[in-house]
Each structure stands twice: as C-alpha cells, then as structure tokens.
C-alpha positions as CSV (number, residue, x, y, z in Angstrom):
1,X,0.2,2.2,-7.7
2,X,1.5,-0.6,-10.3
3,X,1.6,0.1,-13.9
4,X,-1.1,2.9,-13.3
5,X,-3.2,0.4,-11.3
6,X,-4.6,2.1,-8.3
7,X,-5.0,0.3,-5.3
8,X,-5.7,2.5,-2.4
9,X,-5.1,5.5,-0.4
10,X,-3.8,5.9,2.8
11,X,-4.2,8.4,5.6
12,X,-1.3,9.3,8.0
13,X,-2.3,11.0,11.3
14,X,-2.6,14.7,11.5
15,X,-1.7,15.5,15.5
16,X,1.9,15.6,17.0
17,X,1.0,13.2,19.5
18,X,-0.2,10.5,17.4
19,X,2.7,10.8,14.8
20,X,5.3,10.5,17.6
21,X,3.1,7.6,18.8
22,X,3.4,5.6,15.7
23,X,7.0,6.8,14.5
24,X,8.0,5.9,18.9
25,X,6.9,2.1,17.6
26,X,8.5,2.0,14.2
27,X,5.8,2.5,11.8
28,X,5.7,4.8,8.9
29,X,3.7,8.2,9.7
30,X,5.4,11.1,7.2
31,X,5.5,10.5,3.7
32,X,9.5,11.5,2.8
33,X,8.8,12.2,-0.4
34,X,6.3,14.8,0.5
35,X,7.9,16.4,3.6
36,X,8.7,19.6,4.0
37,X,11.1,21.2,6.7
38,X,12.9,24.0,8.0
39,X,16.4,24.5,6.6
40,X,17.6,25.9,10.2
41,X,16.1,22.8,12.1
42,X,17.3,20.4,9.7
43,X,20.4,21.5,9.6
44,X,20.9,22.3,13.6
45,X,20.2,18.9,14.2
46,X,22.7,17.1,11.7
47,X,20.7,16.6,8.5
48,X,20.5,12.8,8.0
49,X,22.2,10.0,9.6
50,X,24.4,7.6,6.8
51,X,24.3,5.0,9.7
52,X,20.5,4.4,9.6
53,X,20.8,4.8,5.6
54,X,17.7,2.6,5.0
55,X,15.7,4.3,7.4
56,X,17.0,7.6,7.5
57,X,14.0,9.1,7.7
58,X,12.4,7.7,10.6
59,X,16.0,8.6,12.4
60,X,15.5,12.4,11.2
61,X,11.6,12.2,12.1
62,X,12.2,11.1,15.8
63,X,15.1,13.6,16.2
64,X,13.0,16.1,15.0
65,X,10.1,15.3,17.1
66,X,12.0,16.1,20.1
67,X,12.7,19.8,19.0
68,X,9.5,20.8,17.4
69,X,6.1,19.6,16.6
70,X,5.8,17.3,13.6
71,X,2.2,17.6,11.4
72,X,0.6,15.9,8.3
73,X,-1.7,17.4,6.1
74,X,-5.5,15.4,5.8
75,X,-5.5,15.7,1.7
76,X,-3.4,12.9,0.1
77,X,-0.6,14.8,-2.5
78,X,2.0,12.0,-3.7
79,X,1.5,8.3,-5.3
80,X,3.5,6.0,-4.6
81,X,4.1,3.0,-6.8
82,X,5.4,-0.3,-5.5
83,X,7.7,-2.3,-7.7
84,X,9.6,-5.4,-7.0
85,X,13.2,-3.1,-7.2
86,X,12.3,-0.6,-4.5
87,X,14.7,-0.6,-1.6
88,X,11.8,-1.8,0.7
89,X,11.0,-4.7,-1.1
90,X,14.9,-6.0,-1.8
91,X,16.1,-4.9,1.5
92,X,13.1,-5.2,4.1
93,X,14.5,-7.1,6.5
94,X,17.2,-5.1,6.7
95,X,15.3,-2.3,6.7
96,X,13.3,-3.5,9.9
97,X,16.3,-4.2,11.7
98,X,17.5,-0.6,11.4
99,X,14.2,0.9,12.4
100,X,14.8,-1.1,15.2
101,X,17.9,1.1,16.1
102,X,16.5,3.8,15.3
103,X,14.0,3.7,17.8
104,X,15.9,2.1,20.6
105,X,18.4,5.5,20.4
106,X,15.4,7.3,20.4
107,X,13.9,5.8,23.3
108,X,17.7,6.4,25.0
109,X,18.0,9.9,24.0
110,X,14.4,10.4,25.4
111,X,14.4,8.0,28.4
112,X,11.6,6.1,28.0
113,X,10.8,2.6,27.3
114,X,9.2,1.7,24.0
115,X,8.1,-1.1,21.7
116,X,9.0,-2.1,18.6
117,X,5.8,-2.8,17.0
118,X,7.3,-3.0,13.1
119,X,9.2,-6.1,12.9
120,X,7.2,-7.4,10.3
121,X,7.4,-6.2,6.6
122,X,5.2,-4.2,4.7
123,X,6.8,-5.2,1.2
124,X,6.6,-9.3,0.2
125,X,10.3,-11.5,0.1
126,X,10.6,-14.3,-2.2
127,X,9.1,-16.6,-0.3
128,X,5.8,-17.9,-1.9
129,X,3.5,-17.8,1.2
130,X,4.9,-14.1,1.5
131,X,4.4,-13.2,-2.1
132,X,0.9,-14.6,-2.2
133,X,-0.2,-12.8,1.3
134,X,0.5,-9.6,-0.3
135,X,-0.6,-10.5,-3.7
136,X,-3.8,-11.0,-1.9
137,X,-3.5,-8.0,0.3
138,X,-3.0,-5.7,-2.5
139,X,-5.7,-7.1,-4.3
140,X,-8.5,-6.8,-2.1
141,X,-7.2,-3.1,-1.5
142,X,-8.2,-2.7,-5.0
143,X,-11.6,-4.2,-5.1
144,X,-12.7,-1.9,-1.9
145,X,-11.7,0.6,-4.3
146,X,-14.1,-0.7,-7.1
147,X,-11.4,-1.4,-9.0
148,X,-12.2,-4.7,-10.4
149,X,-9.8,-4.8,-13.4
150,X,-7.2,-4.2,-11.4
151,X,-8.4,-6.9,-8.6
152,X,-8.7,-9.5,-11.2
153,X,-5.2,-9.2,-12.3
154,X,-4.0,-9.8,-9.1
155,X,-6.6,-12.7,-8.9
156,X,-4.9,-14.4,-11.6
157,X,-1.3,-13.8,-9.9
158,X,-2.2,-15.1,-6.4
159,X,-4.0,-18.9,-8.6
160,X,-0.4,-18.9,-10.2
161,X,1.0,-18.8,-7.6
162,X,-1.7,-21.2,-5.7
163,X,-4.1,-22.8,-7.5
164,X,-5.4,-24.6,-5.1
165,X,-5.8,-22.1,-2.7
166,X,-9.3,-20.9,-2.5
167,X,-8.2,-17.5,-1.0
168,X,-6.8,-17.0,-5.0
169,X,-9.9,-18.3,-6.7
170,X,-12.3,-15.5,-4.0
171,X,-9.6,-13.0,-5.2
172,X,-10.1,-13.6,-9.1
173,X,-13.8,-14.9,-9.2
174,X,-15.3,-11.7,-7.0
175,X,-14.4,-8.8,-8.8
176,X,-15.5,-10.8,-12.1
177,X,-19.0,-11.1,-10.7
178,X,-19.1,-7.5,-10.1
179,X,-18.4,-6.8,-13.6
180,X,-20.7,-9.1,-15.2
181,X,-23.7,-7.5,-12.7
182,X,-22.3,-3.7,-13.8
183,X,-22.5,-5.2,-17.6
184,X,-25.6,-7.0,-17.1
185,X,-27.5,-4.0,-15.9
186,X,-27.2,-2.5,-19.1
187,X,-29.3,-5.4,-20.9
188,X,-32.9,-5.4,-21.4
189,X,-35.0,-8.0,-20.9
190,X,-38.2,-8.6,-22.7
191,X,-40.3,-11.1,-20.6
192,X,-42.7,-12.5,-23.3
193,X,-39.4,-13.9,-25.1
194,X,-37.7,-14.9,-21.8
195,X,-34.4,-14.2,-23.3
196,X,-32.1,-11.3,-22.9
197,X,-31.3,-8.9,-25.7
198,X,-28.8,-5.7,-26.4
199,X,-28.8,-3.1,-29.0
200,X,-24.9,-2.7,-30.9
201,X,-24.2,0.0,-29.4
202,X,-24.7,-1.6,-25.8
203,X,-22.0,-4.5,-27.1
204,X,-19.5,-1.7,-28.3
205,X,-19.5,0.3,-25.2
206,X,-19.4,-2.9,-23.0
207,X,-16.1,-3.8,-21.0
208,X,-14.8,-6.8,-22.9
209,X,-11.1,-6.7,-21.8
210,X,-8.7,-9.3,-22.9
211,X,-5.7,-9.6,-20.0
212,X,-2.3,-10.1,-20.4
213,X,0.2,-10.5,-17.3
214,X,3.2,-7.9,-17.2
C-alpha cells in the first residue's frame, strides 16, 4: 500500500517445512507484524537478539523453528504500506548482510549447509536503474490487480524517471487503454449516424480523473 493505493497481496506458505525452507535461505515467510507466539517459548529461548537488530525477526523465526513448528494462516490479515522512510528501504543493504548472519548461525547451530538466496533487495536504493525497476515492479503489481489508476501513477513516475525508456511508456500507456475500453463500453453507438453518442448522466458518472504526483 502507498497513499491507500493497493498493489497486491501476497501469500506466505502455510506448512512447517516450507517456512523453514524459505526462512533456511533468507527470505521473508512470517509477517512480524502479525505473529503470534507463546510467551514461555519466546521467552525460553532469549526473546530477540539486539545483534541482528535489523533482522531480528528472521533470527527469532529460525531459533524458534528448531524448538517447535512454525505456521501461517491462508487468509491475508495486515497491509503493509511501503514508504521511502521504512527501515527496509534506507537500510537494505544492511539489512541483507545481517540476514546473512542470521542464517549462517543457524546453519551452525543446526549443522547443515545452506544458501543464502536473499542477497538482493526487495526495497529500491537511490540509484535510478534501481528506483525505476521497482517503480516498474510495483506498477505492474497493480495493473494484475485491475488497478489502473493506481498503475498509471506509477507510469508517469517510471517516464520521469526514463523517458525514453519504453518499459515506462508500456507502464503508463496500458492501464490507460483499459480505462478508455471500460469508459467506452458505456457509449452507444447509433450506426445510421456513424458517430458515438452519451446521455449526461453517462458523462457525470464517467472516470475523468485529473492526477497530481505526491
């Protein structure tokens, strides 16, 4: 979510195994702000670790996974909303690094050998070709969702960014065609005049949206 603009929904996997699988590699597989644990295990096993403090949560997910089974439940609950002053996105580098330790003392304290499969960010840096990736990323995310207003906005952010890119002009140009075909199916046509016509109330209820970039 950004400024109440919904972009898509995500599923985490519901089994034991497959959240170990994916938390074994780095990735993201609870959401923290949803998660809900026992006091006694939490507490039995040291609570949270300061020295993974931007990934203290996949520290406390893999420790726990080794005493009890971990679980998510199939209906989405939270939203999350990305915004340029989230820890992920000023820090992700950072952030990476220490799931990277995270995971290596888990792969000690288990004795396995693992993969790191997370090393690259799920949040844009300042870079431009970074910032328009995602721009682009999150915008298609939104048109799957049919939610065109939304995918045009970030249309016009990735041909700031690159206007001479013609990955920005697909972004921008597609959703507006699916608007004008959802608007146009509410006109009438009358063959014998070979024009189009619409009543005033068809004009009213129509989508004419003027933008304006936050």
């Amino acid at each position: 979510m950004s400024l109440n603009r919904y972009l898509t929904t995500f599923t985490h996997p519901e089994t034991d195994a497959e959240i170990q699988s994916k938390i074994l590699a780095g990735h993201c597989a609870i959401s923290h702000p949803s998660a809900m644990i026992r006091r006694k295990i939490l507490i039995d096993n040291g609570g949270y670790d300061l020295d993974y403090g931007l990934v203290e949560e996949l520290d406390l997910w893999l420790r726990l996974g080794e005493k009890a089974e971990l679980a998510n439940l199939r209906e989405p609950i939270i939203k999350y909303r990305l915004h340029s002053k989230s820890v992920s996105e000023k820090n992700g580098i950072a952030q990476r690094e220490a799931g990277k330790r995270a995971c290596e003392a888990a792969w000690k304290r288990r004795g396995i050998s693992g993969k790191y499969e997370a090393n690259k960010g799920w949040r844009p840096t300042d870079e431009k070709n970074s910032q328009h990736g995602f721009i682009l990323l999150y915008g298609w995310w939104a048109f799957s969702s049919q939610e065109y207003l939304t995918t045009i906005i970030y249309g016009i952010k990735a041909v700031l960014i690159k206007p001479f890119n013609i990955s920005s002009w697909k972004l921008l140009l597609c959703p507006c065609r699916a608007r004008l075909k959802n608007l146009f199916s509410k006109f009438k046509f009358l063959p014998h005049l070979g024009t189009i016509t619409f009543t005033a109330s068809e004009i009213l209820n129509s989508e004419f949206i003027l933008l304006r970039l936050p």
